[in-house]
N, C-alpha and C positions, 0 to 999 in steps of 0.2 A: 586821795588816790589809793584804790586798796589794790593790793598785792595779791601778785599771780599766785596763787595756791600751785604747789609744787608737792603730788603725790603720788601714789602708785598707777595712777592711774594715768597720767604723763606718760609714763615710761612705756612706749611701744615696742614690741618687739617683730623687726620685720620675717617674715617666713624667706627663705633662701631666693625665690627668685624674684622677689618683691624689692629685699638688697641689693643684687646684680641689675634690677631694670633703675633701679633709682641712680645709680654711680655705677653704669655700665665704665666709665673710665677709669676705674679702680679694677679695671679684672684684665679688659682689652686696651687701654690706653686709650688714643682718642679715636672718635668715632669716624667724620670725614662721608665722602660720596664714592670713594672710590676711585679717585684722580691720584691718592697716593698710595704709596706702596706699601706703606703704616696702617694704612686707616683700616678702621675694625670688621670689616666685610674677608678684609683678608685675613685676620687673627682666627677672625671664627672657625676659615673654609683648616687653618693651620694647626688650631688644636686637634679637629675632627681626626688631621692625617696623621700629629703625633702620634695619636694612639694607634694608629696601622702601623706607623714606624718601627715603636716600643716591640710589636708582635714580631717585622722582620728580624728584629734585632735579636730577639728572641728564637731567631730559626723558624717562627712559623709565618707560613706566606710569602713567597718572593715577589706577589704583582698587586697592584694598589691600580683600582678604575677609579676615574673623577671624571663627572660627566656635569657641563655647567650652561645651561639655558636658562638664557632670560636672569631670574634672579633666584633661578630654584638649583641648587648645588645636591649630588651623589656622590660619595664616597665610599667604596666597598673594597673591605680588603680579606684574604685568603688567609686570617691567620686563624685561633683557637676560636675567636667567638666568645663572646661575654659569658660567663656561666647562667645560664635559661632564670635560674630564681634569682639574678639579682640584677636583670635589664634594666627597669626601671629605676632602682635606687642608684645604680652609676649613674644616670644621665641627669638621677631630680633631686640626689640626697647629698649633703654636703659631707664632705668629709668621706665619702665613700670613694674607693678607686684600687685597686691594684698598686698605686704606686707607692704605698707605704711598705709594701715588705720589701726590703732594701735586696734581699736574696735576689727577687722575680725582678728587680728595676733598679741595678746599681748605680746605672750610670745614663738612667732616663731622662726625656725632656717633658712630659708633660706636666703640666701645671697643678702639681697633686691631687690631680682629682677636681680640681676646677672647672677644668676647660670645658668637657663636653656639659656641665651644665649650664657653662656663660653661654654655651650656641644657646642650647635649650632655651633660657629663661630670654634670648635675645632675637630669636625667631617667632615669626609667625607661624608657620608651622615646623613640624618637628618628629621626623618618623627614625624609628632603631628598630635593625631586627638582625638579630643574633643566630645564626648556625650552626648549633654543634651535638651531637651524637645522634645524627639523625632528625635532631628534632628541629622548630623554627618556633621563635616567642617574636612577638611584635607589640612596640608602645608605638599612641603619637601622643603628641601635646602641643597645643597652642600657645601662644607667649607665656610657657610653663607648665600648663593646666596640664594635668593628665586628661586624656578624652577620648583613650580606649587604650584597654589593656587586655590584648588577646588570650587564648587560649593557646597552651602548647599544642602543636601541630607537628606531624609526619613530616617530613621534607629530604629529597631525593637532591639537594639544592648542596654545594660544595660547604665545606664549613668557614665560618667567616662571620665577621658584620658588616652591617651595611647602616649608613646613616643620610639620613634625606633632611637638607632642609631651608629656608627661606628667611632670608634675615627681615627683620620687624623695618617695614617702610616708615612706621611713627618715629622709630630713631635711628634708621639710618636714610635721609632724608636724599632722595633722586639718585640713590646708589645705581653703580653698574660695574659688573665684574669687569676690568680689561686682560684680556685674555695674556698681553709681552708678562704684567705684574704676576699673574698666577704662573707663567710658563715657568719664570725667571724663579721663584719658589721654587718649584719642581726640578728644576736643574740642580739646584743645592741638595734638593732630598739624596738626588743620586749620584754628585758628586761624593757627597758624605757616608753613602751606603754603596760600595760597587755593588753587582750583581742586583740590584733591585728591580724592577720593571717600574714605571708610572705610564699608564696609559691615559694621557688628558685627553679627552672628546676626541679620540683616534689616533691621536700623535703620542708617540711613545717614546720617552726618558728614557736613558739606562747609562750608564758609567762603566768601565774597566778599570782606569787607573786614577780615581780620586780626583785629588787636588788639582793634580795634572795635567787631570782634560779641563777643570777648571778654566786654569789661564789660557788655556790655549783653544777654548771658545770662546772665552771673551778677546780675546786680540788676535790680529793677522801675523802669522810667520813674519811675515814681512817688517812687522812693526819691533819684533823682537830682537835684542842685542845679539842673544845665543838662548841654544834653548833650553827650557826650561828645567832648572835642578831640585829633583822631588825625592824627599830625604823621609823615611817612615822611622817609629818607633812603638814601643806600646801603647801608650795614651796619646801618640803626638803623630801629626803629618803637616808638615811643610811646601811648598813649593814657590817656586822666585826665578823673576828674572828682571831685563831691566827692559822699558822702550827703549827704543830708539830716538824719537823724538818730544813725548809725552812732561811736557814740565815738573809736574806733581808726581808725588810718591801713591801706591793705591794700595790698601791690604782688605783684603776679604778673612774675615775672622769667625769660627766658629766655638761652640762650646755645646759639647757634649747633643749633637745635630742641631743646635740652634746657634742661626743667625744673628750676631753680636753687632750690628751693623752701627751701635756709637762704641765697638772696642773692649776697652777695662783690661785687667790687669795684665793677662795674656797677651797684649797685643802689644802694651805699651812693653811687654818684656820682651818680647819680639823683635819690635824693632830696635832697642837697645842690642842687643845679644848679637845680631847683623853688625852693627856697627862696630860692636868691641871685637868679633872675631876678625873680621878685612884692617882693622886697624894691626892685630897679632900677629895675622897671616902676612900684609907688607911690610910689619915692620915698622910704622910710620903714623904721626897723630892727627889722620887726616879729620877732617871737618864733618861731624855727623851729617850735616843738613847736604855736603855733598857725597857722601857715602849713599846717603837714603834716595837721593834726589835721582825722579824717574824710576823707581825699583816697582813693580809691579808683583805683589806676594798672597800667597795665605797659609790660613794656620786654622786647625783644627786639633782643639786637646778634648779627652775625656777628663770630667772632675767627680771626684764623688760629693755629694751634697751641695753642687753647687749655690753661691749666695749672688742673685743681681742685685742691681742695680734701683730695679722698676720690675710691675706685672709682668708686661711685655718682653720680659727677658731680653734686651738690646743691649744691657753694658755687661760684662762681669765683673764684680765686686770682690772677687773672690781669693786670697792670698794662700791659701792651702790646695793643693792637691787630692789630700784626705789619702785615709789608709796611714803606709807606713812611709810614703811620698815623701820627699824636700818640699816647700812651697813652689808657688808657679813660678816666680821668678828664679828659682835654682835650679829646677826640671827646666827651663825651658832655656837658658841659656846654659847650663851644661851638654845639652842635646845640641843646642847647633852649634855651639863649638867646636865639640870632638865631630859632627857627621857633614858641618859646613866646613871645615877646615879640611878632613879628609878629603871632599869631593877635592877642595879649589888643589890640592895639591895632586890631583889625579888630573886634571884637565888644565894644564896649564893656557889651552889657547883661549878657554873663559876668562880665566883670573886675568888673563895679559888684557882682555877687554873691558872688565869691570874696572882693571886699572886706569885703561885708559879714561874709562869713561867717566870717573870720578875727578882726576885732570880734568876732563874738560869743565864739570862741574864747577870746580875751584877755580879754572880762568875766567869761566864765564860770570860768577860770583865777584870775582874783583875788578871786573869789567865795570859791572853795574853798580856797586857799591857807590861812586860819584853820584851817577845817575840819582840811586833811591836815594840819595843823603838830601840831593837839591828835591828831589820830589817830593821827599815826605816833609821839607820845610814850605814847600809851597805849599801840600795840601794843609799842613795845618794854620796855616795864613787862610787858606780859602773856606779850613769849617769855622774859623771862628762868623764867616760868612758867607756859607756853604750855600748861593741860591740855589744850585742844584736841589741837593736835601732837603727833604720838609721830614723828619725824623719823628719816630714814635715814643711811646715815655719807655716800652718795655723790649728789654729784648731777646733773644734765646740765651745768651749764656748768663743772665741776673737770674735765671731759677735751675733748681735742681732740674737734671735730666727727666725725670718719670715726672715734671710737673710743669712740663714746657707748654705754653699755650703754643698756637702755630702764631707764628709773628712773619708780617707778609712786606716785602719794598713791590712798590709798582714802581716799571721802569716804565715814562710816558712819553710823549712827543708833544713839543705844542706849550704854548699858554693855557690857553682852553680848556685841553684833556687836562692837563696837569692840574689847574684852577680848580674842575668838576670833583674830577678825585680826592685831591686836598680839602676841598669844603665837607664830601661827604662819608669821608675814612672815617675808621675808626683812632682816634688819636692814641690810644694806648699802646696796641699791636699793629698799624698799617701804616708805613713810611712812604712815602712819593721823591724819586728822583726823575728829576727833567733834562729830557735831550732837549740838546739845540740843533735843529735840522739831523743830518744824518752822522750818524757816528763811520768811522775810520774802517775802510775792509782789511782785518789784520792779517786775514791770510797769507804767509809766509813769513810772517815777519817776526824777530826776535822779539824777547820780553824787555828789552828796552825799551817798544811802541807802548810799555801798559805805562811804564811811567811817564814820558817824553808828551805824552797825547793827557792832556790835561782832564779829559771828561773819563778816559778809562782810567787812571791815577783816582779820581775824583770817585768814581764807581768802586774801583778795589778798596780805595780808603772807604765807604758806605758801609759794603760788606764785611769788611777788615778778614779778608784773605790773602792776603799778602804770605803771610808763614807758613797759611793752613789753615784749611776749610774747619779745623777744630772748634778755630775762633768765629765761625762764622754769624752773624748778626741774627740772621733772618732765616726760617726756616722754608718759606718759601718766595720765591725770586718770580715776580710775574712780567713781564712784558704786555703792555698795555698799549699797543698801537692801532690806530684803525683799520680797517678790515679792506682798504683799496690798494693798490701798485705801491704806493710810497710807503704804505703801512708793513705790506708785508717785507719791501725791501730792507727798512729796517730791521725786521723780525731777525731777519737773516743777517744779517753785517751785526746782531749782538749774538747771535746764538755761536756765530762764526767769531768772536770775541770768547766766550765762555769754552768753547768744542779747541780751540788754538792755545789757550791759556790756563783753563781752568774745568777741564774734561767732567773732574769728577762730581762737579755740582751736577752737571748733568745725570752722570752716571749714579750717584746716591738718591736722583729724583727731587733736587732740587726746585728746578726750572721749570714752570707753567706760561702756556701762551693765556690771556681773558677772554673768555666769549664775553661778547656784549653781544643785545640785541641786534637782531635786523629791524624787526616789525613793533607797534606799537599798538593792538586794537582795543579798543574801549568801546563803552554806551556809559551810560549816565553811573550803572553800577557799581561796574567791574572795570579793571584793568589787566590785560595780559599782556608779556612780554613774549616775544617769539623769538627763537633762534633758527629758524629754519623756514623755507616753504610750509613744509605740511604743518608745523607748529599753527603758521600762519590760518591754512587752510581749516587747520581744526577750531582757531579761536573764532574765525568767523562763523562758523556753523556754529558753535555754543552762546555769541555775542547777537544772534543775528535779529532783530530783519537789517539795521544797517549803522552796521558799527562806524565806528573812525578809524583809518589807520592811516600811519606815519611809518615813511619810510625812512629809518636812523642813516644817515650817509657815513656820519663820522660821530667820534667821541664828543667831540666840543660841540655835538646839537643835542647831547644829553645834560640834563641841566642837573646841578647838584642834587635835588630832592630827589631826583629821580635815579640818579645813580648809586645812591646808597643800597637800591631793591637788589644791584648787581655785583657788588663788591660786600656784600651781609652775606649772613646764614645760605640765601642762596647762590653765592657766587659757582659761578662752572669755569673751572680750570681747564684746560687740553697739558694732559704733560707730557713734555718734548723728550724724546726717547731717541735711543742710541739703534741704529739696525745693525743686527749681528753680523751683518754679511759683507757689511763694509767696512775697512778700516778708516780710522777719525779723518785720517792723510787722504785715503782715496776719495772721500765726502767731500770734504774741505777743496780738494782741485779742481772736483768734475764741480761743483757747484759756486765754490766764488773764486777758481783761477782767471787764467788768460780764456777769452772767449773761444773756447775749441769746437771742431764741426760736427764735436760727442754731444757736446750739450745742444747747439743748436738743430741738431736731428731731434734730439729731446724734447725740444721745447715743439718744434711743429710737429710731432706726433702725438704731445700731450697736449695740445692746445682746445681749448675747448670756445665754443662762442655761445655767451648764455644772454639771451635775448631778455632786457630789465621788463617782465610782465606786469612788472608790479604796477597798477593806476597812482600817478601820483598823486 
């Protein structure tokens, strides 16, 4: 057996966008369709804006257009404009960028010079054009290529750049933008920048007072203890309050305008620092977990040189401040010490609420402690024989954060569905838990129903959230029911289980509903799957003169082999999203309370009768 000759000639060296298209998840994290609020469709549209950002932040440019059709994304922003002779090399040359002089970008967010060439090297096409002293240069480039690099040109045009471009369909596979995932970005730009404008396809972003308006578009007055306490400093802004009703603690974390949405050092000092100062301020060694419990917060610090965690910037890593700073952890609870302890002793009718409401915490706490002692002995009686669970080998918290595969629980109904699933998951990352007929309508009910109710005990122990979504299993929670009256009802009575108990899986984008097929058409050739009418209408015109199709009624008539097509690479998620406009409370009554003549107006005004055309 001879031996691999190992020589110079081995050694390849890739050219920069050859690198990025090979291990795009080494720049963007992971790729995804667009169902999550991670996946790289959104990374892309996010570097583009850093770089507008960087400009406002800069004092040049107060307004940012995003204009987003179909799958083709514009971004133009009013600041200085790329310098004319070095358009091209920012977008295709590595190591090129503005953000190495620490002067012009002390305390920037883009990804040194990376970013706008992962769009490049990641799109199918790919246009920049720069405006500045009069003049206009224009590049495009196809999955990298340069393929035309103008000539400086005259231009009457404001100064600015502008970036156009279309993510690569070869790897980001049935992507589609959803417009809540980009809004919900945008909100954060201008929470984080008062004074900024974003105009997305007409609709216009803007902020006055930070964090503040923050919390208080994401929840209703009404949900709130008291309002909101928004505390500023140099590098630091805070703001906090508590629900009313809300089980779980939520903090919204930033770092130097980027979105830290797994946390890191800042956060975890954060909520420490809350704790230790209501402990000072009463006097009294109450119970972190009820201090925190229900406090809905955020935090945004500037760092210099910040170090993540991962590409994607999502955790901070980072224990320095930089400059001539304390670390983050002594900046950050020395600041709310001295400016959280001032407020509470200025407002005494807050503090007398928080107090109370930590009381109640603590009753409620020792309430349940029976309860979870006997439940957490039954469920682990029940995994050693969990039928529920059919469990995966791998799960989100066994790898580093920046090397998380997505690991998925189907929640099923049924023998059948459950059986299909089970036989054609992936056993590594896809776990299967099975209802047994209809799970429990929680609405109203205390969190003694999660333990007391043996299948939602059963479910939190699955996902092991019980303390905190930190620990959670699985990074995405799908519900897998059939698509008829029984199916959807369940939909409901679990999502009404997560929305009453456990908000924020939803809220961090947890939770997906499964498309499965409707339609099934073939000939001898080909196979399509259809999720729709027209899907249908079109497979038969490409299938034709007279295909076969099958109309799927339910999950348990998809047979293992074939359900594999739909739970793979091309699974389609729907993920279940939170409406701004309504509080979790007012969702929760109008739709699983007592039957009122609100909802039943509802229902026979939305009722729809869809005549089944389908030939069986």
């Amino acid at each position: 057996m001879s031996q691999t000759q190992y020589t110079e000639e081995n050694i390849r060296s890739l050219d920069w966008k050859e690198h990025i298209r090979m291990r795009p998840g080494m720049y963007i994290g992971k790729l995804g369709d667009g169902s999550s609020p991670d996946d790289g469709i959104y990374i892309l549209l996010k570097e583009v804006i850093d770089n507008c950002i960087d400009e406002f932040v800069m004092g040049a440019g107060k307004t940012i257009e995003i204009r987003i059709k179909d799958k083709e994304v514009k971004v133009r922003d009013y600041g200085r404009g790329i310098p004319l002779g070095k358009v091209v090399d920012v977008v295709s040359k590595m190591n090129t960028g503005g953000k190495y002089d620490t002067r012009a970008f002390k305390k920037s967010v883009g990804l040194n010079g990376v970013g706008t060439k992962a769009v490049n090297a990641l799109s199918s096409y790919f246009r920049v054009e720069s405006v500045r002293d009069g003049k206009l240069k224009t590049a495009e480039f196809e999955l990298g290529e340069l393929k035309k690099d103008s000539d400086l040109e005259d231009s009457s045009k404001r100064k600015g750049t502008k970036v156009i471009f279309v993510p690569d369909e070869g790897i980001f596979k049935h992507y589609k933008y959803r417009t809540e995932y980009v809004a919900k970005m945008l909100r954060n730009y201008v929470y984080l920048n008062p004074g900024l404008t974003i105009d997305f396809n007409g609709e216009k972003f803007y902020s006055e007072n930070g964090l503040k308006d923050l919390l208080e578009d994401n929840m209703s007055v009404d949900d709130m203890l008291y309002p909101v306490i928004h505390l500023k400093g140099d590098d630091i802004e805070v703001a906090l309050t508590h629900h009313k009703t809300q089980y779980s603690e939520e903090y919204h974390s930033f770092v130097n305008g980027q979105n830290t949405t797994q946390g890191g050092t800042h956060q975890a000092a954060f909520r420490e620092s809350i704790v230790k100062t209501i402990r000072e301020f009463y006097g009294k060694n109450y119970d972190a977990s009820d201090v925190r419990k229900s406090i809905v917060a955020a935090i945004s610090i500037k760092v210099m040189e910040p170090v993540f965690e991962s590409q994607t910037k999502t955790k901070l890593g980072s224990t320095e401040m930089g400059g001539d700073l304390p670390t983050v952890r002594t900046y950050i609870n020395d600041f709310v010490k001295t400016q959280l302890d001032n407020y509470l002793h200025k407002n005494p009718e807050v503090a007398d609420k928080i107090q109370r409401k930590i009381m109640m915490a603590e009753k409620e706490r020792k309430e349940l402690s029976g309860i979870r002692k006997l439940a957490r002995e039954r469920a682990k009686k029940a995994s050693l024989h969990n039928k529920k669970l059919r469990d995966c080998r791998v799960h989100l918290g066994d790898m580093k954060k920046d090397q998380r595969l997505d690991t998925t629980l189907f929640i099923t109904e049924g023998d059948s569905a459950s059986g299909s699933i089970t036989k054609s998951r992936d056993v590594n990352t896809q776990a299967v838990f099975s209802l047994r007929g209809k799970p429990l309508n929680s609405y109203g009910m205390s969190k003694k129903v999660v333990y007391e109710n043996e299948e939602f005990n059963l479910l939190q122990a699955a996902l092991n959230i019980e303390e905190s979504i930190e620990d959670l299993r699985y990074n995405n929670i799908v519900i897998a029911t059939d698509a008829d009256v029984d199916g959807m009802h369940i939909r409901l009575l679990l999502i009404t289980f997560f929305l009453q108990f456990f908000p924020e899986l939803i809220k961090e984008g947890h939770l997906y509903i499964l498309q499965t097929p409707l339609f099934r058409v073939r000939n001898k050739k080909e196979t399509i799957y259809c999720y729709s009418e027209q899907e249908r209408i079109d497979a038969i015109e490409k299938l034709k003169p007279k295909p076969e199709i099958t109309r799927f009624k339910g999950l348990g008539e998809i047979s293992p082999d074939e359900f594999q097509h739909f739970i793979g690479d091309d699974m389609r998620l729907d993920p279940v999203m939170l409406d701004k406009s309504m509080s979790i409370e007012e969702m929760l009554s109008f739709y699983m309370g007592k039957n009122t003549p609100d909802r039943q107006e509802f229902i026979i005004n939305n009722l729809k009768v869809e005549l089944d055309k389908v030939e069986e």
